[in-house]
FIDRENMI-123799 format. One record per residue (C-alpha): residue number from 1; x, y, z; residue in three letters. Coordinates in pm, 1 decimal, decimal comma, always signed. Layout:
REM residues N
(NUM (X Y Z) 'Ala')
...
END
This chain:
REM residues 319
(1 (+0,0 +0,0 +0,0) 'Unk')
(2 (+131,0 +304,2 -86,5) 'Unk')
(3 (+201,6 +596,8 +204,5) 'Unk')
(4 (-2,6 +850,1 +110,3) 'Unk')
(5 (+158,7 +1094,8 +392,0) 'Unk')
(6 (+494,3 +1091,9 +242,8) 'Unk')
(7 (+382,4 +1233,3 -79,9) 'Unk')
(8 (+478,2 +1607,1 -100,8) 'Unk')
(9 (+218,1 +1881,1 -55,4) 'Unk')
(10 (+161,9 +2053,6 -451,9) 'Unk')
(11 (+306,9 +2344,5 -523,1) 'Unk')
(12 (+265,1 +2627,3 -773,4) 'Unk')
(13 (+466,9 +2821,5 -1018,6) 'Unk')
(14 (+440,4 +3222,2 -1030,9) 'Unk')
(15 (+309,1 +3244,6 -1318,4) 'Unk')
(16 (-12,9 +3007,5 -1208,9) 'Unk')
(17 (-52,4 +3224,2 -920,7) 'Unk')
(18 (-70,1 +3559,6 -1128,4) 'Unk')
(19 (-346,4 +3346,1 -1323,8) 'Unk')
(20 (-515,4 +3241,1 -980,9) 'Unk')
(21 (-463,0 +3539,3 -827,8) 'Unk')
(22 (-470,8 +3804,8 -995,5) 'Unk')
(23 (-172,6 +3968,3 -866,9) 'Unk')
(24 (+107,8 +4016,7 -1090,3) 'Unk')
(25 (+468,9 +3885,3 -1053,1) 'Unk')
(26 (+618,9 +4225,4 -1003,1) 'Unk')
(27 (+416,5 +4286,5 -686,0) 'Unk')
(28 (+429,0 +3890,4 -576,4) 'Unk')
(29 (+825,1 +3975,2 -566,3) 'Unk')
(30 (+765,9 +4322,6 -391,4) 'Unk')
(31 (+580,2 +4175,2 -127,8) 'Unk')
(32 (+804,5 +3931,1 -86,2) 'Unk')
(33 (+1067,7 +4159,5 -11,9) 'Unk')
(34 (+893,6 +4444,4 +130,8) 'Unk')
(35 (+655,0 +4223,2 +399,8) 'Unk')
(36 (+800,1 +3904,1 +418,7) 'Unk')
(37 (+502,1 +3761,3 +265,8) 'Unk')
(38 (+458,2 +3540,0 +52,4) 'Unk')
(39 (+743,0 +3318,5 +143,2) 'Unk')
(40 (+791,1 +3070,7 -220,1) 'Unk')
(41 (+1000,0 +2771,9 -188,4) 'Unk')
(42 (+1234,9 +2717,0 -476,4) 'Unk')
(43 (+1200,4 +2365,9 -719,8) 'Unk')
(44 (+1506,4 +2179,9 -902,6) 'Unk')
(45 (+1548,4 +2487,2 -1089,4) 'Unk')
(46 (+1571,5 +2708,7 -873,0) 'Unk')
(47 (+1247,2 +2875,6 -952,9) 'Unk')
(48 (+990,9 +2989,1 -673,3) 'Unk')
(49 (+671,0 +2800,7 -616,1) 'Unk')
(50 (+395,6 +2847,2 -369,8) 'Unk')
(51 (+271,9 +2606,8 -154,8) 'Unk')
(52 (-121,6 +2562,7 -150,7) 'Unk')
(53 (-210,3 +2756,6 +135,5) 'Unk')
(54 (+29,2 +3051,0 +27,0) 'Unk')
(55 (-232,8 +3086,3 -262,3) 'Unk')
(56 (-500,0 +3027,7 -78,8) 'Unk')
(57 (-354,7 +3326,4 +176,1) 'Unk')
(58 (-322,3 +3519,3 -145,7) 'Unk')
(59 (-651,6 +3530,4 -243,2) 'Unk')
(60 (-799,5 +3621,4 +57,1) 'Unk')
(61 (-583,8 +3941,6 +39,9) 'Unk')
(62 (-676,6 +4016,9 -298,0) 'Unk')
(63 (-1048,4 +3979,3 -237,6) 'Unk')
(64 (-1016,6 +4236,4 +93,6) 'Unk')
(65 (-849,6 +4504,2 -153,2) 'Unk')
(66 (-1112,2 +4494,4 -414,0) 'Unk')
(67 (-1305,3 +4569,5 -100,6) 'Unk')
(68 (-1046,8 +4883,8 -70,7) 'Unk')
(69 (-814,7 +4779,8 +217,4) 'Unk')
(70 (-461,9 +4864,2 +144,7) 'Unk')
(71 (-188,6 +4600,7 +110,8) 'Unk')
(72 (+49,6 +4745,3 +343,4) 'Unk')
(73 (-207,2 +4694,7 +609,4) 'Unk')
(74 (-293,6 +4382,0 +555,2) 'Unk')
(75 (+12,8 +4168,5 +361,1) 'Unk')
(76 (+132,9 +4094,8 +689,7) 'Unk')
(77 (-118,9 +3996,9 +860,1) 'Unk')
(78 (-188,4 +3583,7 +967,5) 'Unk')
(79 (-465,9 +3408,4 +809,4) 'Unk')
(80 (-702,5 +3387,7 +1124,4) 'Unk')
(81 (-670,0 +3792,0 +1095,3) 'Unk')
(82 (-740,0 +3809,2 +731,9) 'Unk')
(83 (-1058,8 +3591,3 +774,9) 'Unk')
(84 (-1197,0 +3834,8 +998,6) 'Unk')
(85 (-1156,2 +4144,0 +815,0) 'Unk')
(86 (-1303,5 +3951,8 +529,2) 'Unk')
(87 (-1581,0 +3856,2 +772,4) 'Unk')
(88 (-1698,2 +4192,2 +840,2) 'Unk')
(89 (-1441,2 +4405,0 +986,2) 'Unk')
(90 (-1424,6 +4630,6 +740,4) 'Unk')
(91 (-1394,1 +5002,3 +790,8) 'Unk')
(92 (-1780,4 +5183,0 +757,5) 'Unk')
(93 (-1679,9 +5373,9 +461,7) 'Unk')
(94 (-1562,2 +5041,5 +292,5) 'Unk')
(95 (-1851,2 +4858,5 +375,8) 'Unk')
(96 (-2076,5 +5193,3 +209,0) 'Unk')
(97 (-1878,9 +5153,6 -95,5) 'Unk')
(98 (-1856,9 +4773,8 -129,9) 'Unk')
(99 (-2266,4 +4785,0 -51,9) 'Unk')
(100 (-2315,6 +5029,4 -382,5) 'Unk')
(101 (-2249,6 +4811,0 -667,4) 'Unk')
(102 (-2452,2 +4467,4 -460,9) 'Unk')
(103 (-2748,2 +4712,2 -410,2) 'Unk')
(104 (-2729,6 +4794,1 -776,7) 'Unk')
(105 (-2712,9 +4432,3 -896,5) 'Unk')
(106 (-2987,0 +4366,1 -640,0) 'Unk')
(107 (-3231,5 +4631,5 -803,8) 'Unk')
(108 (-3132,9 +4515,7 -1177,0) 'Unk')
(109 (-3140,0 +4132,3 -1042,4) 'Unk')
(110 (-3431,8 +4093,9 -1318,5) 'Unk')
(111 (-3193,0 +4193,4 -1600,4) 'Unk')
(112 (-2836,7 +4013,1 -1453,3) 'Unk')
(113 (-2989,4 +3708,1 -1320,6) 'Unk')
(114 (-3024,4 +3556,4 -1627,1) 'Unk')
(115 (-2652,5 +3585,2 -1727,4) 'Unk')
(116 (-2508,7 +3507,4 -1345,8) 'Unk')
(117 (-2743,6 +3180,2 -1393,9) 'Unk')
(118 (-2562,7 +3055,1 -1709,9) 'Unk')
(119 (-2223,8 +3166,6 -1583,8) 'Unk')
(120 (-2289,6 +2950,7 -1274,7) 'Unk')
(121 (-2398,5 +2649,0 -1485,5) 'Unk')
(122 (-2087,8 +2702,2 -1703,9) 'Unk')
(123 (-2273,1 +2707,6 -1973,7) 'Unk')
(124 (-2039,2 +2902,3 -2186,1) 'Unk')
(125 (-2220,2 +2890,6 -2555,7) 'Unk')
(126 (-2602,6 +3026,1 -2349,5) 'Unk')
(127 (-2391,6 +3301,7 -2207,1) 'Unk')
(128 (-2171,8 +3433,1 -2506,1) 'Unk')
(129 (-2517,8 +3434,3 -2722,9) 'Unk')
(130 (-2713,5 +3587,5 -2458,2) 'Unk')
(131 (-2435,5 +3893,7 -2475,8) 'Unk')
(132 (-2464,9 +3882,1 -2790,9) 'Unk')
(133 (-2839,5 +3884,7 -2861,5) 'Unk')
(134 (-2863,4 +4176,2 -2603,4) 'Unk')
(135 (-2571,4 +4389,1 -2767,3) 'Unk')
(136 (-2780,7 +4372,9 -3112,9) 'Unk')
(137 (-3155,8 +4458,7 -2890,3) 'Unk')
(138 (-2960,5 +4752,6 -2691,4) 'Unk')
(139 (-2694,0 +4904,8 -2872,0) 'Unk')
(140 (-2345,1 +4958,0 -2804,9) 'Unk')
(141 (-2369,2 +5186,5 -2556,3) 'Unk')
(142 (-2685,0 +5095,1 -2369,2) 'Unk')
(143 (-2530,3 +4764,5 -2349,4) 'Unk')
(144 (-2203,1 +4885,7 -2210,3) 'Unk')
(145 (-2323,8 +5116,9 -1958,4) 'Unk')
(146 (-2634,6 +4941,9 -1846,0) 'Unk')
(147 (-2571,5 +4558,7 -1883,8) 'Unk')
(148 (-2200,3 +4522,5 -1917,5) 'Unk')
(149 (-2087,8 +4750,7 -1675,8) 'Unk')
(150 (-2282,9 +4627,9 -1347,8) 'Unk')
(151 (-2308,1 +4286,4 -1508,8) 'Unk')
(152 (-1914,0 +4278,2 -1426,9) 'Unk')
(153 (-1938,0 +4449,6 -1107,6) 'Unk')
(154 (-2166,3 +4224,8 -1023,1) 'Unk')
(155 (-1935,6 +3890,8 -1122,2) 'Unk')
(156 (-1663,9 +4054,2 -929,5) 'Unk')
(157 (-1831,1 +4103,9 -604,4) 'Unk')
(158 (-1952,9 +3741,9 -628,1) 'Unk')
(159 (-1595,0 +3613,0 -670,1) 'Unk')
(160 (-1475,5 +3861,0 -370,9) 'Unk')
(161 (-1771,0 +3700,1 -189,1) 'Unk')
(162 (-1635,6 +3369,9 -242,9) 'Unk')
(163 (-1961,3 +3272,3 -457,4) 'Unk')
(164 (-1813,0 +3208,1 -760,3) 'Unk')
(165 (-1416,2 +3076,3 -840,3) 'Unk')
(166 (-1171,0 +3216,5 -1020,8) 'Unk')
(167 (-1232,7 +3014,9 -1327,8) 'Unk')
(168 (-1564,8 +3144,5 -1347,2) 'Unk')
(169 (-1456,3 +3483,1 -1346,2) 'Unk')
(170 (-1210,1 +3361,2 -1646,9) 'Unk')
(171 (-1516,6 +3213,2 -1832,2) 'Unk')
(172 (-1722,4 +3537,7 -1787,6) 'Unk')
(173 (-1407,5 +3759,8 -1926,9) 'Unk')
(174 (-1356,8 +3541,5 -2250,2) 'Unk')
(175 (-1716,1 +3542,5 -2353,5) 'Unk')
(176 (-1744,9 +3891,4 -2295,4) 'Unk')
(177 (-1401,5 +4005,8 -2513,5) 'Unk')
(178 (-1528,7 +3811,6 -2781,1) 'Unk')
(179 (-1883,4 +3967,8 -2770,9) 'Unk')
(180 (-1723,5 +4304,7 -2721,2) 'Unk')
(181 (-1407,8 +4260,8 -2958,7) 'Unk')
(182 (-1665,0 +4159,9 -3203,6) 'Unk')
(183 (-1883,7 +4460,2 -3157,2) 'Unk')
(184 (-1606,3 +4712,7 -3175,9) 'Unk')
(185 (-1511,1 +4570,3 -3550,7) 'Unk')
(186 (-1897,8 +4674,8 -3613,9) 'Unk')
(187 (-1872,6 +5016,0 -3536,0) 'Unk')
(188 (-1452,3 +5130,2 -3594,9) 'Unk')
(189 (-1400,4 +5369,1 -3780,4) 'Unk')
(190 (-1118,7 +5443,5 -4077,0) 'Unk')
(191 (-786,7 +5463,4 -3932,6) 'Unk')
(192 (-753,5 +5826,8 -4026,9) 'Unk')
(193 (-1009,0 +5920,7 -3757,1) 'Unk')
(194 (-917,6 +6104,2 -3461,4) 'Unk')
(195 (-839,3 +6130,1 -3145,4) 'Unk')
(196 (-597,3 +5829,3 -3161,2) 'Unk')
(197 (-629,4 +5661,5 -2832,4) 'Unk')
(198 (-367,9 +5442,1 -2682,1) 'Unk')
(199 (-549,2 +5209,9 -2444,1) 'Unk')
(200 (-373,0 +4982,7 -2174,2) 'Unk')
(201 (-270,3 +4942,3 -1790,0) 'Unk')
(202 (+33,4 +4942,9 -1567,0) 'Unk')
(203 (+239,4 +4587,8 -1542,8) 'Unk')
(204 (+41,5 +4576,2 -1203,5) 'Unk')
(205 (-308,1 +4527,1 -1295,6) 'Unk')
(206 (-428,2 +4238,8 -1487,4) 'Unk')
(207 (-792,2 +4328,4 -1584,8) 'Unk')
(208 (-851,6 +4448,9 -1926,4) 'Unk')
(209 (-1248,1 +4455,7 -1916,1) 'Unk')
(210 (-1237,2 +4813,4 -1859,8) 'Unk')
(211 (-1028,3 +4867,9 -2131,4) 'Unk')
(212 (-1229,0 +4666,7 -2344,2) 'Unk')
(213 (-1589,4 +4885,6 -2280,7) 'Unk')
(214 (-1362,2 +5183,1 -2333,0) 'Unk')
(215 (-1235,8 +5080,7 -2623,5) 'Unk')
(216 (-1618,1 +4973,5 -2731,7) 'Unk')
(217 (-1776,6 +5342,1 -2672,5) 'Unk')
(218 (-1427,8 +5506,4 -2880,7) 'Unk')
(219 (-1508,3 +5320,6 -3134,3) 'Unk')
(220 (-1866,5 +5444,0 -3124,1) 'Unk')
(221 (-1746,6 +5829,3 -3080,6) 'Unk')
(222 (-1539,8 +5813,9 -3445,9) 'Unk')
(223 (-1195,5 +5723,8 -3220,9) 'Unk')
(224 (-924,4 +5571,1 -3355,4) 'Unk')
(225 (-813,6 +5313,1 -3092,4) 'Unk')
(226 (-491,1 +5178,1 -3008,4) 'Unk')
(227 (-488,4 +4894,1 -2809,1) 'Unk')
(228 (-218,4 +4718,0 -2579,4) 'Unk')
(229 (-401,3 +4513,4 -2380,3) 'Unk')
(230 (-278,7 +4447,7 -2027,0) 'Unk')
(231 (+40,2 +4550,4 -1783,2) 'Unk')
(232 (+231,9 +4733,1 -2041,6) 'Unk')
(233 (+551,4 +4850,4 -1839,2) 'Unk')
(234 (+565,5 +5257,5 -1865,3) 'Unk')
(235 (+875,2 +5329,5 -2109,9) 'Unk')
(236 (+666,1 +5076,1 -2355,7) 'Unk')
(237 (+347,9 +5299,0 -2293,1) 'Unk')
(238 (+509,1 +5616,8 -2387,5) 'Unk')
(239 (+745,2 +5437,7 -2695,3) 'Unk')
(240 (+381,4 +5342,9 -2843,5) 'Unk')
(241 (+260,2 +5637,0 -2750,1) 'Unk')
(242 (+545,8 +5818,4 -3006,7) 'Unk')
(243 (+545,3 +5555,2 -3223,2) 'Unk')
(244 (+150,7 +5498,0 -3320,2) 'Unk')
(245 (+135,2 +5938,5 -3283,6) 'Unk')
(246 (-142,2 +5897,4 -2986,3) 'Unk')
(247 (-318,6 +6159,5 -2922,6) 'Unk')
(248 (-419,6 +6005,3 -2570,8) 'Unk')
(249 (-305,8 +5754,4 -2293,9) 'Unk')
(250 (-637,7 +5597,9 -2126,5) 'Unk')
(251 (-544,2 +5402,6 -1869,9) 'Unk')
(252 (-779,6 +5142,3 -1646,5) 'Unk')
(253 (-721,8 +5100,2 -1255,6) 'Unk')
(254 (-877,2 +4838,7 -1035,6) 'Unk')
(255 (-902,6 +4845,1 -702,0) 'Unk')
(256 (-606,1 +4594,4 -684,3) 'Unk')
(257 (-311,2 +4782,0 -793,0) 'Unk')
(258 (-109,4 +4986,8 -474,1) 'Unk')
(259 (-232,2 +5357,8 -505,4) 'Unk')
(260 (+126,4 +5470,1 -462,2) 'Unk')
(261 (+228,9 +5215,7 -737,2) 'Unk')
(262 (-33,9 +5380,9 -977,0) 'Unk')
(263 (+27,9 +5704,6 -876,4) 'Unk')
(264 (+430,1 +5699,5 -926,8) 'Unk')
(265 (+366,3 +5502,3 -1254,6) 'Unk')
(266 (+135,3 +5842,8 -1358,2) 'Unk')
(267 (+380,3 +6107,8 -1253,2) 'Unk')
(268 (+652,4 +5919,0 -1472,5) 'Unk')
(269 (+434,7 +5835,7 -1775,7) 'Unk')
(270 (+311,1 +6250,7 -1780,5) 'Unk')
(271 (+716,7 +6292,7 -1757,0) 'Unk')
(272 (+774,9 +6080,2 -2090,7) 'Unk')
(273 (+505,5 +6174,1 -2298,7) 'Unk')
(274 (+515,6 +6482,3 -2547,3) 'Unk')
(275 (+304,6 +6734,8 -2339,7) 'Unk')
(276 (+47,8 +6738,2 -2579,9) 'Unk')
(277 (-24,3 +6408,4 -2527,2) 'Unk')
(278 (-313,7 +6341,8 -2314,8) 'Unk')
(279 (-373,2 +6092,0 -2035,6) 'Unk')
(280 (-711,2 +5929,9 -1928,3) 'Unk')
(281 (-754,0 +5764,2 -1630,5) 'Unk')
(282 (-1022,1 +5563,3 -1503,0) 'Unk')
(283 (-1185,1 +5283,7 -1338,2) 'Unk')
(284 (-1265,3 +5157,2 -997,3) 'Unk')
(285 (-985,0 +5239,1 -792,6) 'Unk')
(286 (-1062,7 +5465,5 -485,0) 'Unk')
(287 (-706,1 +5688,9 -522,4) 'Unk')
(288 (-889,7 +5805,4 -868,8) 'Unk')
(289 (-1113,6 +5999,8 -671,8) 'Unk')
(290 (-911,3 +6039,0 -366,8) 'Unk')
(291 (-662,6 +6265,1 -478,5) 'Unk')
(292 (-559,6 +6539,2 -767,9) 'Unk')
(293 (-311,5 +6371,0 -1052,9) 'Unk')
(294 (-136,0 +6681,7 -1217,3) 'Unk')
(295 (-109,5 +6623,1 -1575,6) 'Unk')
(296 (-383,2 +6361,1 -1563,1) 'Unk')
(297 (-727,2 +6351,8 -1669,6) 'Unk')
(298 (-968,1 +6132,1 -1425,2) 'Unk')
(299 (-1269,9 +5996,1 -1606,5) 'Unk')
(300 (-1525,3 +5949,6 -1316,7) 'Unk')
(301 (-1768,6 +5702,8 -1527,6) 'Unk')
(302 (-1815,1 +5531,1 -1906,1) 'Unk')
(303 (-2069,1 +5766,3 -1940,2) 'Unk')
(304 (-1800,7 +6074,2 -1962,3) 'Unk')
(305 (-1613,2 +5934,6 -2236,8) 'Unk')
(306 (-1870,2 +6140,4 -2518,9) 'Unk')
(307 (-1782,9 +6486,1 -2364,0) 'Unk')
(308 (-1397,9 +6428,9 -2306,2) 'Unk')
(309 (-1399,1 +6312,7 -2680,9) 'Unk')
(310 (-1583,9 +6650,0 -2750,9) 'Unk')
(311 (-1390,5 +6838,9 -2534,6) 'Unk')
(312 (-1022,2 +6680,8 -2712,1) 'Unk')
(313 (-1159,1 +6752,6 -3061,0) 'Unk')
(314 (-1265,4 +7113,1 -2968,5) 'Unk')
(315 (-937,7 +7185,4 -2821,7) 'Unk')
(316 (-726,7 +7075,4 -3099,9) 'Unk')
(317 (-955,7 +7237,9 -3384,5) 'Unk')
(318 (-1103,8 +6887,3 -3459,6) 'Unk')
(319 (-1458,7 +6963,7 -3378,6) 'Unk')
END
């Protein structure tokens, strides 16, 4: 009989906890050296790779800051601490602002419950025609702003919740590009068209969904858009930048990424750029809000894209 006890506990690679996770390699390492946490082992190779309850560590502190608690207060903490902040020891203002978005899903449950349903019962073909069949009944910007927009807010809070897992979350996302990259090939316009709009995010934040709906509603404004995808390190962001002739950075930021991080990646992407190069930011990250970004450009909501399009062309004699 073989000795089950002696065989050794799994492991995982960096790169499969980035996937997992969420959290990029860069900050992985950072916290590793800045908090002492996580603490990989190393394989033959000398590689590092996380043992299971690392990850499982790991994901409890990336669910408490999408709920907006910093990583330098909480990296360091021990799991029995962690599970009772995620319990309900959250600050008042950060259970007001995690309560928004599940009150909003709760009032349009009618409208989301149908897609949540066939996410939950995997069943990937009902859910990318469902998108679909509601982008062509709505249009591309009712079906941004009203479905797709607190239809994702909605999936997120459920995974923070622990309601769904992450490969849920990954099924959602890949039906949702395709319906979305498909739309946007509906509606671009020439490539002469203008504002040219480089879109992408720092190396530290993974989610391109934002970018995506972005992207969607440029397209529909006449915009010619650039895009990067994901965690484009800054000298790359402002090399494109020169290279495509953007007109304008927009850049997406979860709640995830360190506000410092974000903000020091800012300050030294408005020092790169030509200074008539504009930068949008926006997204879900409280610092966006929190705080004045010289140089930058804060879009509070989708919905403001139309009049900073208006306001770029009238500016540059493009009107």
């Amino acid at each position: 009989m073989n000795d089950r006890s002696s065989a050794p506990a799994p492991t995982y690679s960096i790169a499969a906890v980035e996937r997992d996770t969420g959290l990029s390699k860069d900050t992985l390492r950072v916290w590793e050296r800045r908090y002492g946490f996580p603490q990989p082992e190393r394989d033959g190779a000398g590689d590092r790779v996380y043992p299971a309850e690392q990850v499982d560590r790991l994901r409890t502190i990336r669910r408490l800051m999408d709920a907006g608690h910093r990583p330098g207060r909480i990296v360091g903490l021990e799991p029995d601490a962690l599970q009772a902040l995620q319990g309900g020891g959250m600050a008042p203002q950060q259970r007001r602002a995690q309560r928004a978005p599940v009150e909003a899903a709760t009032e349009a449950d009618d409208v989301l419950a149908p897609f949540l349903d066939r996410l939950a019962r995997h069943d990937v073909q009902g859910l990318r025609s469902q998108l679909h069949q509601s982008f062509l009944r709505m249009g591309l910007v009712d079906f941004v702003t009203r479905l797709v927009a607190p239809l994702t807010t909605a999936v997120g809070e459920a995974w923070m919740q622990g309601r769904i897992q992450v490969f849920e979350e990954h099924l959602y996302t890949e039906c949702l590009t395709g319906v979305l990259r498909n739309a946007i090939v509906e509606v671009a316009p020439a490539a002469a068209a203008s504002p040219r709009v480089l879109l992408t995010t720092f190396p530290q934040e993974a989610h391109g969904l934002g970018l995506l709906m972005v992207e969607a509603l440029l397209a529909l404004e006449g915009c010619h858009c650039l895009p990067l995808g994901s965690q484009t390190p800054v000298a790359d962001i402002a090399r494109a930048a020169q290279a495509c002739r953007a007109d304008i950075v927009a850049l997406s930021f979860t709640p995830v990424m360190a506000p410092q991080a974000a903000q020091a990646g800012l300050r030294e992407l408005r020092e790169r750029l030509a200074p008539q190069v504009v930068i949008w930011a926006g997204g879900r990250a409280p610092f966006l809000r929190a705080r004045h970004l010289p140089g930058v450009v804060v879009l509070p909501s989708l919905g403001a894209l139309p009049e900073q399009v208006a306001q770029w062309r009238a500016s540059s004699g493009n009107g």
